[in-house]
C-alpha positions in Angstrom: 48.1 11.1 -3.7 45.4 12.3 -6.3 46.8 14.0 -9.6 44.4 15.9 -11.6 45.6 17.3 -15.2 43.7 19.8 -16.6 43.7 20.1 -20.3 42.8 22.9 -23.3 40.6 21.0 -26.4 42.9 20.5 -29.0 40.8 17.7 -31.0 39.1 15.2 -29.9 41.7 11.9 -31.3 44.3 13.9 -29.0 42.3 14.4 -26.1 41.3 10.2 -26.5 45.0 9.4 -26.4 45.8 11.9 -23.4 43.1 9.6 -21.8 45.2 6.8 -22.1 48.5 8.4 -21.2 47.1 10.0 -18.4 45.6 6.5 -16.8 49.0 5.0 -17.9 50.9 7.4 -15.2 48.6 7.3 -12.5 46.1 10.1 -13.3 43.1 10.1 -11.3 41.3 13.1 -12.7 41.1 15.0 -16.2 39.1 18.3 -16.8 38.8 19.0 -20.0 38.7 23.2 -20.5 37.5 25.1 -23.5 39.9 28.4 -24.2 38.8 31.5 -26.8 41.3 30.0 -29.3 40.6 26.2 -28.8 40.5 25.1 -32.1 38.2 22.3 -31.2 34.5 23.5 -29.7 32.7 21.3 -27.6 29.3 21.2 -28.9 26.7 20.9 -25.6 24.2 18.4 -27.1 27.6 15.9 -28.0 29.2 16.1 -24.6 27.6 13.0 -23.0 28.4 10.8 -25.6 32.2 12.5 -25.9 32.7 11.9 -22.4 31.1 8.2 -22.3 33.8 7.3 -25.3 36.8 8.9 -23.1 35.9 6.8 -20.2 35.9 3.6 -22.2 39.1 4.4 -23.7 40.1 5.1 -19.6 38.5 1.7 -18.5 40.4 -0.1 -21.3 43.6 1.9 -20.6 43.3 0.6 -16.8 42.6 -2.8 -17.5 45.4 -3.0 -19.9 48.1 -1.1 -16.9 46.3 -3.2 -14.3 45.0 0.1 -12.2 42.2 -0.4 -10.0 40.7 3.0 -10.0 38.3 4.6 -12.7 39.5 7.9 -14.3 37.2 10.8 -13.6 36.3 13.1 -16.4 
């Protein structure tokens, strides 16, 4: 079974923890979306290393719960 969860910005300490959580319970893909009222703009030249610091938190998270899979941002 393959659960995506597909998430607004809120900031980016939130979005690091939903990272965890979300490899915590299985989680196999997250898609970060940016809304008209996200408080929290994803700026384009800052989006590689964003996403390279939520996959470490993810590989850590899956290490820690024992998962073999890597979370897909």
């Amino acid at each position: 079974m393959r659960i995506l969860c597909s998430v607004c910005t809120t900031n980016y300490q939130s979005l690091g923890e939903l990272c965890e959580k979300a490899v915590e319970l299985g989680v196999k893909e997250i898609v970060p979306v940016q809304m008209e009222r996200s408080v929290v703009k994803i700026e384009s030249n800052k989006v590689k290393a964003k996403t390279e610091r939520f996959q470490a938190i993810a590989e850590s998270a899956a290490k820690q719960c024992k998962r073999a899979f890597r979370l897909s941002l």
